[in-house]
C-alpha positions in Angstrom: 0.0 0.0 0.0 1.4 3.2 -1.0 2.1 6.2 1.0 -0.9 8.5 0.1 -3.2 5.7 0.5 -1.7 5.3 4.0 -2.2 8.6 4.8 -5.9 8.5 3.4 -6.2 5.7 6.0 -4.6 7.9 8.9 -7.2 10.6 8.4 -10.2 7.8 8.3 -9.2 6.1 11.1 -8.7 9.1 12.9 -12.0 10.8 12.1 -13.7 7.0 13.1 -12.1 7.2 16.5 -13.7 10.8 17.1 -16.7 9.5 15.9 -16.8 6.7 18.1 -15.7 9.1 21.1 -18.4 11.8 20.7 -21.3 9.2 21.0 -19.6 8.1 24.2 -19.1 11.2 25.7 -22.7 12.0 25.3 -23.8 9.2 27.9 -21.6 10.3 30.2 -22.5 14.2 29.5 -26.4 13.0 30.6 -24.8 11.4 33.8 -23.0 14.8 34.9 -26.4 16.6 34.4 -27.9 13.6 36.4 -25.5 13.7 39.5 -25.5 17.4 39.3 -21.7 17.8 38.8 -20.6 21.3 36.9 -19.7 22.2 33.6 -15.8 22.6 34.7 -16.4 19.3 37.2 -17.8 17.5 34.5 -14.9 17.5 32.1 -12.5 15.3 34.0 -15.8 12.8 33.4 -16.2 13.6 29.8 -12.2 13.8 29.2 -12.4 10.3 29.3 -14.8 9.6 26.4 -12.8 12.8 24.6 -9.0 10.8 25.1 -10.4 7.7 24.3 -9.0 7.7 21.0 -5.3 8.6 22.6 -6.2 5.7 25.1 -7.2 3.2 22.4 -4.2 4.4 20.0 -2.0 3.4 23.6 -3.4 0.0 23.4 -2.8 -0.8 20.1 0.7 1.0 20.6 1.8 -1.7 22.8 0.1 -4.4 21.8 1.3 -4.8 18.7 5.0 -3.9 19.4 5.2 -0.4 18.5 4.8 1.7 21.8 7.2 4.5 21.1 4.3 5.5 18.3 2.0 5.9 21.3 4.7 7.7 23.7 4.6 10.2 20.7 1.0 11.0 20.2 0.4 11.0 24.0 2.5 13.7 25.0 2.9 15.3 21.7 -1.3 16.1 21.9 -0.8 17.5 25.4 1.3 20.2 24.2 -0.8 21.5 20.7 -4.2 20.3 21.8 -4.0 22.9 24.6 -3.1 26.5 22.8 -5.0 25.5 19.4 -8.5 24.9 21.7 -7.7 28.0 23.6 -6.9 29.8 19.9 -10.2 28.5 18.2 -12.3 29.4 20.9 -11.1 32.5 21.1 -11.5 33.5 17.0 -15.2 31.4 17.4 -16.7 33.9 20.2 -15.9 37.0 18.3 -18.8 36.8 16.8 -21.5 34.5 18.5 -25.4 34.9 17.2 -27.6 36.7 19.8 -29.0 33.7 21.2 -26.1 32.5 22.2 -24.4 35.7 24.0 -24.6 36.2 27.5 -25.5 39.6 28.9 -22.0 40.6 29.2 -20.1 39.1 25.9 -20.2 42.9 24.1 -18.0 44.1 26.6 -16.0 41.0 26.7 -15.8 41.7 23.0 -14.8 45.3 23.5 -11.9 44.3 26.0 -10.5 41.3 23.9 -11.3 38.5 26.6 -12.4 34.9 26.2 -14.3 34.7 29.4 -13.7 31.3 31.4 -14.9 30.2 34.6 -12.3 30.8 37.3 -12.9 27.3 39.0 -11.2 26.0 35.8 -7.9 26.8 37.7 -8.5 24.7 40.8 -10.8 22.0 39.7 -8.5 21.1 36.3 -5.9 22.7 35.9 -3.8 23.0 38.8 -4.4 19.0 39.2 -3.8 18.7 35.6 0.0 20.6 36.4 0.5 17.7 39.5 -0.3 14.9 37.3 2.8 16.2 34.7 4.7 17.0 37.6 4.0 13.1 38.7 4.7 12.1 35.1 8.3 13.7 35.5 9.2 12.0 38.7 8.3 9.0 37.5 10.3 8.9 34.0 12.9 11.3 33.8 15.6 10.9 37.1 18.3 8.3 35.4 17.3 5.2 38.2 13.4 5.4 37.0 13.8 6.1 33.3 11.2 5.1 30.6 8.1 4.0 31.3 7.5 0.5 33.7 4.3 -1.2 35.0 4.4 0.8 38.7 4.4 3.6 37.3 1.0 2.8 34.9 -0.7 1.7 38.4 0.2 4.8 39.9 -0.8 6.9 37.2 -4.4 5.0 37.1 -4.6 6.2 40.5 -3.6 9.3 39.8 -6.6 9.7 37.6 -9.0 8.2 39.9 -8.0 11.0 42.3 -7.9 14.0 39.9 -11.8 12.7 38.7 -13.0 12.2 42.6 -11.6 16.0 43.9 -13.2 17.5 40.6 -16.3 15.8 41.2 -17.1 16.5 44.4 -15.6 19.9 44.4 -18.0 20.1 41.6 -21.1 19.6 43.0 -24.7 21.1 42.3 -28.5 20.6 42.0 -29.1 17.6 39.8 -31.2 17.6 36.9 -33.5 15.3 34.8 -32.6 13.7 31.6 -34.3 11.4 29.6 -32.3 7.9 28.0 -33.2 6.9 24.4 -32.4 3.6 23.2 -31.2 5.4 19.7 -28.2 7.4 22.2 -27.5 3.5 23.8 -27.1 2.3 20.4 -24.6 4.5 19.2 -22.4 4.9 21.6 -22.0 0.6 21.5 -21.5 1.6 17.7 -19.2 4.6 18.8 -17.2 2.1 20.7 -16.5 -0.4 18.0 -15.3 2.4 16.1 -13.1 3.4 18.7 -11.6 0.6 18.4 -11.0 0.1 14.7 -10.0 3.7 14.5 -7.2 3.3 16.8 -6.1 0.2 15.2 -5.7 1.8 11.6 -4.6 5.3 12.9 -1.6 3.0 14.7 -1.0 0.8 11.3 -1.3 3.9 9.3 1.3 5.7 11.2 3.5 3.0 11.3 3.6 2.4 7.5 4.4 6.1 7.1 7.0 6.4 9.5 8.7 3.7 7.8 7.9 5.2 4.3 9.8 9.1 5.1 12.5 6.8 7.2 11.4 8.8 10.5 11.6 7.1 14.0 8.1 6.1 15.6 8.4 8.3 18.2 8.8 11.3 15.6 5.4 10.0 13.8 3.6 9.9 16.9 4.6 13.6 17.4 4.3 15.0 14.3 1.7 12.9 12.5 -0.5 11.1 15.0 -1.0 13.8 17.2 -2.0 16.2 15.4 -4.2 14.3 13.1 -6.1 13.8 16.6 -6.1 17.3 17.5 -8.2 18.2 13.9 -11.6 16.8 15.4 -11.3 18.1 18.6 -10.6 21.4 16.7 -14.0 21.4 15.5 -15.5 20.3 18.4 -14.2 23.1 20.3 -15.3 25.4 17.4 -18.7 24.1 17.7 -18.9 23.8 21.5 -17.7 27.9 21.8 -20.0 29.0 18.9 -22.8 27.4 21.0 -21.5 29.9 24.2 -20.8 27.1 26.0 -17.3 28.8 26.6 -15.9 27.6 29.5 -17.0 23.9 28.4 -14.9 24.3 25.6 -12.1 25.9 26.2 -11.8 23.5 29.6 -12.8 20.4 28.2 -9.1 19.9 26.9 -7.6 20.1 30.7 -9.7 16.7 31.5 -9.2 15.1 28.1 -5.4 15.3 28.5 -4.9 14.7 32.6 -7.0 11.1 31.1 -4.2 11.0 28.6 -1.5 11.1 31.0 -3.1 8.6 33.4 -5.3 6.3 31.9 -3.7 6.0 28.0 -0.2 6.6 29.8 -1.0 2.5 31.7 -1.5 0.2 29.0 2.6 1.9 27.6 3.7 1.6 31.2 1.9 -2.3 31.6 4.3 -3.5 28.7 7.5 -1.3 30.0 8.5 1.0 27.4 12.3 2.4 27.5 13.2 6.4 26.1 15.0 5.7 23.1 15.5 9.3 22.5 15.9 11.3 26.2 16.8 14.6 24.7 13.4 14.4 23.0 11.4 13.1 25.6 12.4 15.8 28.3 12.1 18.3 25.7 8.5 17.6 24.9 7.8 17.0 28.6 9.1 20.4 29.4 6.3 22.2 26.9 3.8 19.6 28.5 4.5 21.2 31.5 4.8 24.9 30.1 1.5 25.2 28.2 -0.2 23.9 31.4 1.3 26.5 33.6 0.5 29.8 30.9 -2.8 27.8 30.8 -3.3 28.5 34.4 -1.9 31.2 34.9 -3.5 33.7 32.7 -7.3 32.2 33.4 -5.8 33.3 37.6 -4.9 36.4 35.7 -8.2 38.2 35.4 -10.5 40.5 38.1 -13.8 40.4 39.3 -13.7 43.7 36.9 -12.4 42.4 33.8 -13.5 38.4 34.4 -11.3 35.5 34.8 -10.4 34.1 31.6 -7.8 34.3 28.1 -7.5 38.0 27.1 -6.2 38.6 23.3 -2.3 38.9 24.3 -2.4 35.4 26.4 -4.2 33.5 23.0 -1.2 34.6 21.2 1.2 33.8 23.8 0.1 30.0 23.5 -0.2 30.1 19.9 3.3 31.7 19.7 4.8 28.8 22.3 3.3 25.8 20.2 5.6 28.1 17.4 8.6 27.5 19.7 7.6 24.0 20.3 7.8 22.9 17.2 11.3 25.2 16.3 12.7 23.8 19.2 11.9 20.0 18.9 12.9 20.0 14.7 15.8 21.9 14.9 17.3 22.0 18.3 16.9 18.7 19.3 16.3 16.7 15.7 18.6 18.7 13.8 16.0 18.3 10.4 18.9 20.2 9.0 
């Protein structure tokens, strides 16, 4: 199979794992509204039907031999997905329809601010920046290097904590919702093509990383992960046009804390070594950099101004994933 049809197959299998994800995260958005948990809350919950496809891509990843592919998209999605949802929600509020506005978006508008809930900071974020720190104890120091079954369990758990303090920090009124078997159906349909998607998106990028002679980790960077980023692009887009602001520009934090923990186990179960550790504490380091600017600037605001991304900070992440990717091809590849 040539090289463009392998690529043709990368974007398929990709779009089929999104697919397959957004009809499971819509069971487990009616369960948040059900147990009354908040929008900010309620994406550590959600994150795990959004990272499914990173987890499932993990599976395959070490299953079938190739794990460095899945070392590659996993932390190589935590450092674009971030700035480029912050980015599109940003250029998708400028202009909202009137339905969708609430009664203070004109003068958000007028001072250049994507306005996000402040208890995006505590409830994601700042748990989110403990799980990378976590992630960096447990890989980086010379005696713990690479990735080995202890530290997949302690990631796991890791997760199960960072879900339980968002949750019940989270809480609210509950609210009715109604379950159709059309909804139950598709998200069992959503699942098999989670599966298949990740299967073909791991062949696919193994085929072309072996076509343009790159390493797998390189592929998983560069080619994986931000293949996976395009649907939750949209997503985003959608989500923010909607005015559901703070759900999508914080929907990202809980997708990626799942892909540290939960797709970071089934790597860790098999043991996976750093082949390149120049590399790897290079993307690590703007894992842990876009999470911190993240942070920070939502801290940033006022009860005058609102808590949230003003102009400035959106180009500020858009300008580090710049950096990122200058850094990683020529300072630590060396394309050149």
């Amino acid at each position: 199979m040539n090289t463009w049809l392998w690529a043709l197959v990368l974007i398929a299998a990709v779009w089929a794992a999104h697919w397959g994800a957004e009809h499971l995260a819509k069971p487990l958005k009616k369960l948040r509204k059900r147990w009354g948990f908040s929008v900010a809350a309620g994406g550590a919950l959600i994150g795990l039907a959004a990272a499914s496809p990173e987890i499932g891509i993990n599976i395959t990843s070490a299953v079938t031999g190739v794990g460095d592919i899945g070392l590659g998209t996993m932390f190589g999605s935590n450092v674009i997905a971030i700035p480029l949802m912050v980015v599109t929600a940003y250029i998708a509020t400028r202009h909202l329809k009137a339905k969708n506005k609430d009664k203070n978006h004109r003068e958000h508008k007028k001072e250049h601010l994507l306005k996000v809930d402040p208890t995006a900071v505590t409830v994601q974020a700042l748990p989110y920046l403990v799980i990378v720190a976590v992630v960096a104890i447990l890989t980086v120091p010379f005696a713990w290097r690479g990735l080995q079954p202890m530290d997949g369990w302690i990631m796991l758990g890791m997760y199960i904590a960072f879900l339980a303090q968002a949750l019940l920090r989270g809480k609210k009124e509950s609210e009715k919702v109604e379950w159709k078997k059309k909804e139950i159906w598709l998200a069992v349909a959503g699942l098999v093509a989670l599966g298949l998607g990740a299967f073909f998106t791991v062949r696919a990028t193994e085929n072309l990383v072996s076509s343009f002679g790159l390493s797998q980790i390189v592929g998983g960077l560069f080619i994986t992960a931000p293949m996976a980023a395009l649907p939750e692009i949209f997503a985003t887009w959608s989500v923010a046009k909607s005015g559901q602001i703070t759900s999508g520009v914080t929907s990202v934090i809980g997708d990626h804390a799942v892909t540290l923990t939960v797709a970071f186990f089934p790597l860790a179960l098999v043991g996976l070594p750093v082949s390149n550790f120049p590399l790897f504490v290079t993307v690590l380091s703007f894992v842990g950099l876009v999470g911190i600017l993240y942070a920070a600037f939502i801290h940033m605001g006022s009860k005058k101004s609102g808590h949230g991304f003003k102009r400035w900070q959106v180009v500020t992440l858009g300008g580090v994933l710049l950096v990122y990717v200058a850094v990683v091809l020529f300072g630590v590849l060396n394309i050149f």
